[in-house]
N, C-alpha and C positions, 0 to 999 in steps of 0.2 A: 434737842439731840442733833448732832452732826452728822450729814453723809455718812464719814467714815464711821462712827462709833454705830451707827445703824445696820451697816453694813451684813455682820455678822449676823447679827439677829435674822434678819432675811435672807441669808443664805440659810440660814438652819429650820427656816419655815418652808422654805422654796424643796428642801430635801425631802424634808417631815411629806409636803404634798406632792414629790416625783415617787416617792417610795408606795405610795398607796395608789398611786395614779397605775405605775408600771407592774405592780406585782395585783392582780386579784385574790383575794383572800374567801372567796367565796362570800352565802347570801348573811346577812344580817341584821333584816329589818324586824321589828318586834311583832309586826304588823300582817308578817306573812310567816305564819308559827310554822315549827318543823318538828314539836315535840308538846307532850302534854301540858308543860307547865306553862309554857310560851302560850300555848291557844286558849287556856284560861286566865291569863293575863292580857289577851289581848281582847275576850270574852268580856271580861272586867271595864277593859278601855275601850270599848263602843257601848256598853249598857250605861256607863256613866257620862259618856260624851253626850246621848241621844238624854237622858235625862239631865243634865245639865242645860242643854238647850232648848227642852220644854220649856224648864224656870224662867229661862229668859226669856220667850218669847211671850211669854205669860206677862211677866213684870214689864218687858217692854210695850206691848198691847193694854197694857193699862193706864202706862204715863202715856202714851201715845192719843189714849181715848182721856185720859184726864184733861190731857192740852187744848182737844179737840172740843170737849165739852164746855170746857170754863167758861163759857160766855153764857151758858144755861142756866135756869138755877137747879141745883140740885138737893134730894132731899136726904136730912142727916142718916137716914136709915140704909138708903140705897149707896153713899160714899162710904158709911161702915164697913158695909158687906164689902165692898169691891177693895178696900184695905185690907179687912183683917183678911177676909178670905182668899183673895187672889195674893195678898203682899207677906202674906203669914202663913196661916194654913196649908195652902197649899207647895210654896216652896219647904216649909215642916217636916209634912207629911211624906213628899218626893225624896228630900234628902234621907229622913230616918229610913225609909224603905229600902233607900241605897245603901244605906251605911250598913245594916240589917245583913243585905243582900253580900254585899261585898266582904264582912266578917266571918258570913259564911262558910265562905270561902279558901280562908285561911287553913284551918283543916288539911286541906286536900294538898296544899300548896307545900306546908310544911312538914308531909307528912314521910316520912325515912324509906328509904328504898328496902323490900321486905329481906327478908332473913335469907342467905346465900346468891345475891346478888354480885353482879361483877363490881370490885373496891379498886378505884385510882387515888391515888395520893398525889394530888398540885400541890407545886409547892412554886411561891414570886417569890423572884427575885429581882434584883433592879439592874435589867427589865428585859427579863425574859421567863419565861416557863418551866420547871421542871417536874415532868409527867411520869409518874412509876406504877404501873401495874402491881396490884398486890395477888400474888399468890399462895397456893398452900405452903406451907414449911417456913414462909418470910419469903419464899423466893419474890425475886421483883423484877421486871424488865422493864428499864429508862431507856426513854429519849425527850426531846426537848421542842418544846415550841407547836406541838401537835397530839392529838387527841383521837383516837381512834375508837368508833363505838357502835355496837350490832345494834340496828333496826329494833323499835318494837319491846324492847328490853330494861327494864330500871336498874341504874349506874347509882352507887355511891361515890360520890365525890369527898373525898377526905383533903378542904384544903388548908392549906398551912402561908405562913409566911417569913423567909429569911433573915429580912431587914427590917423595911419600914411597910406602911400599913397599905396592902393592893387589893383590888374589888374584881374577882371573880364575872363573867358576864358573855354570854355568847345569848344573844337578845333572840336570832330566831328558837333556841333549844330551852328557856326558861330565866328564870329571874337572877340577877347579880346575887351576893353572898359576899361578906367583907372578908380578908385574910386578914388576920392582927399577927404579930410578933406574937411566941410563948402561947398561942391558943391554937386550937383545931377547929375548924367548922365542918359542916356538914351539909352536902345539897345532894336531892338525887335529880337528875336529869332522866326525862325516857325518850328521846327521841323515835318519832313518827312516819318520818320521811325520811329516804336514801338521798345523799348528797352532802355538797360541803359547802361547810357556815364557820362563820368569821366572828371569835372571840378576841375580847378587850381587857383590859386594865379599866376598870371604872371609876379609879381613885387617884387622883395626882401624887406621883409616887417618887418625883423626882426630873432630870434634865430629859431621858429621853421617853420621859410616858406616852407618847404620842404611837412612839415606834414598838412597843409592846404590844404584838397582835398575837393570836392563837388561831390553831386552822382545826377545824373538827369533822373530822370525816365517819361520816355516818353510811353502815355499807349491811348486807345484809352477812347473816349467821357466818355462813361458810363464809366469803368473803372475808371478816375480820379474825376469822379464824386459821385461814391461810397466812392473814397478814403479822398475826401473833406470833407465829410458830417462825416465820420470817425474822420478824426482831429478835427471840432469844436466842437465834444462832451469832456465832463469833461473826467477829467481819473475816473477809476475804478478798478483799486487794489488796494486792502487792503496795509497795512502797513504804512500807511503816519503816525504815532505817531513818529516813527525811524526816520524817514527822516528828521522831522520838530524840532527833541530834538537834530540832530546834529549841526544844525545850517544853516543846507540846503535850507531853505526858504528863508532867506536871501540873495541871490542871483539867484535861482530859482524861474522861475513860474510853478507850476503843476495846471490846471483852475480845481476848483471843491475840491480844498482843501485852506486852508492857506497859503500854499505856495505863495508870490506872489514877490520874485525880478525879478529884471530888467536887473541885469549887468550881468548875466550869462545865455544859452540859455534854452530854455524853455522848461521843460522836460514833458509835460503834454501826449505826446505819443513815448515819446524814447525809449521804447521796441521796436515800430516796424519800426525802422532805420537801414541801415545797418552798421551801425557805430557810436563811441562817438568818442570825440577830433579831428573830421573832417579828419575821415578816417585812425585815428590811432588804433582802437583795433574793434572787434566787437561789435554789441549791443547786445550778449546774460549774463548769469550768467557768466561765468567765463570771461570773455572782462569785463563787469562794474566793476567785483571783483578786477582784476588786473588794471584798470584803477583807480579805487578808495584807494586802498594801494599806488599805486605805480607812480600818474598822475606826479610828477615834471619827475622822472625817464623818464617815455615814452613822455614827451613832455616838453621839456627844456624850461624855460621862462615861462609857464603857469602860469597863476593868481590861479589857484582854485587849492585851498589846499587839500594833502593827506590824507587819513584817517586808514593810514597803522595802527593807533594806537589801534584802535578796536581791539576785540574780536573777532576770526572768525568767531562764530556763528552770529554775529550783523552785518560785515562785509557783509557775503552769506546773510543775512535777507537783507540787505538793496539793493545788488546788485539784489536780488530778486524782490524787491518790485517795483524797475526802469525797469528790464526785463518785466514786467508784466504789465506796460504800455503804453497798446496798442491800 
């Protein structure tokens, strides 16, 4: 491959890693659970690491004492034992207890968040998120690219997929869950701990899988209930003439103006996001500016067109009037 023709491709990794670098998306280790399902998966992943490495140290302690002995003679009774029983039985025995132990477990893992629980509906797209709170009547309130969930509490996840097939996964709060095209899935998450944790795409979904992140904000009762009541209201800053002469409305919803498409995520409070393009740039003035000049650049494959063309004063007016969206 040539300098040039390489080129590209390392720009587009170089981004992939300024983008994750400059923005934090909160914790995501599996390893440091912040909800039930995650701490019995990781419950699972030191019970079978520590028996895992019994076997071995067994099996290896045996060739180690077989090498050591070979020069002895030894008698057929006493090398039986120390086969069948250290090189069979006993790794048998360890493993079915685990496997035993580990199926368990399943049960609890799979088991449905109970009856009048809070219901969001994910829905991937490529590649980004779209999150709707289900209410009574059908009522629903969207936004995009972030998750908002009370302390303490079991969530239904009802999730779906647009296109092609994306993996659900926010590693400290519980286990992945596939989205397929034409099917619905089902995960409850219960988050355990207040703070914010950083969800994935688990499944190669396309050119910018990489840049598909989700922000999950876990806060307490009243907190997310402040913040609910927040999102169903209309927006309220000035500037929607700009927005709606670009041709913005047409794939935008902002509730409380004319804005109202469908196929792109719902911008009605995305000032107070921590992010547009699902974790690629920030959501203040200068992130919407630069994402709205420059979106094919920062996120390969996207659908939604640049508006590099602009004036910069219409430009900073319009990244304005999105900032102010709260």
């Amino acid at each position: 491959m040539s300098t040039k023709s390489a080129q590209p491709h390392l720009l587009t990794c170089a981004r992939f890693a300024l983008a994750f670098a400059v923005l934090p998306l909160g914790k995501g280790s599996t390893l440091e659970p912040a909800g039930l399902a995650a701490d019995r998966v990781a419950t699972l992943f030191w019970v079978l690491t520590i028996g895992a490495t019994v076997i071995w140290l067994v099996v290896v302690g045996l060739a180690l004492y077989a090498v050591s002995a070979s020069r002895r003679p030894q008698s057929p009774r006493g090398s039986s034992l120390l086969i069948v029983g250290g090189g069979v039985i006993f790794p048998t025995v360890v493993l079915a207890g685990l496997l035993v132990w580990s199926l368990s477990m399943l049960p609890g893992l799979l088991a449905p968040a109970p009856a009048g629980s809070l219901e969001v509906r994910v829905t991937g797209y490529q590649w980004w998120w779209r999150v709707e709170y289900l209410g009574a009547e059908g009522a629903t309130i969207e936004l995009a690219n972030e998750l908002h969930l009370p302390v303490g509490e079991p969530v239904e996840l009802q999730l779906e997929s647009h296109d092609v097939i994306h993996s659900f996964w926010v590693p400290a709060l519980g286990g992945k869950m596939d989205m397929i095209p034409g099917r619905r899935t089902r995960l409850r998450l219960e988050p355990t701990q207040v703070g914010v944790y950083r969800g994935v795409c688990a499944e190669y979904c396309g050119t910018s899988h990489a840049l598909m992140s989700l922000v999950v904000v876990v806060e307490e009762r009243q907190a997310w209930e402040r913040w609910l009541a927040a999102q169903a209201q209309p927006a309220t800053s000035p500037g929607e003439a700009l927005f709606l002469e670009q041709g913005c409305g047409a794939c935008h919803t902002i509730r409380g103006t004319a804005a109202d498409g469908a196929l792109g995520p719902d911008l009605t409070h995305v000032g107070s996001r921590a992010s547009v393009g699902a974790g690629v740039i920030e959501a203040d003035v200068p992130g919407l500016e630069q994402w709205l000049a420059k979106t094919a650049h920062l996120k390969p494959g996207v659908l939604m067109p640049s508006f590099g063309m602009l004036p910069p004063p219409e430009l900073t007016a319009l990244a304005q009037y999105l900032a102010g969206l709260r």
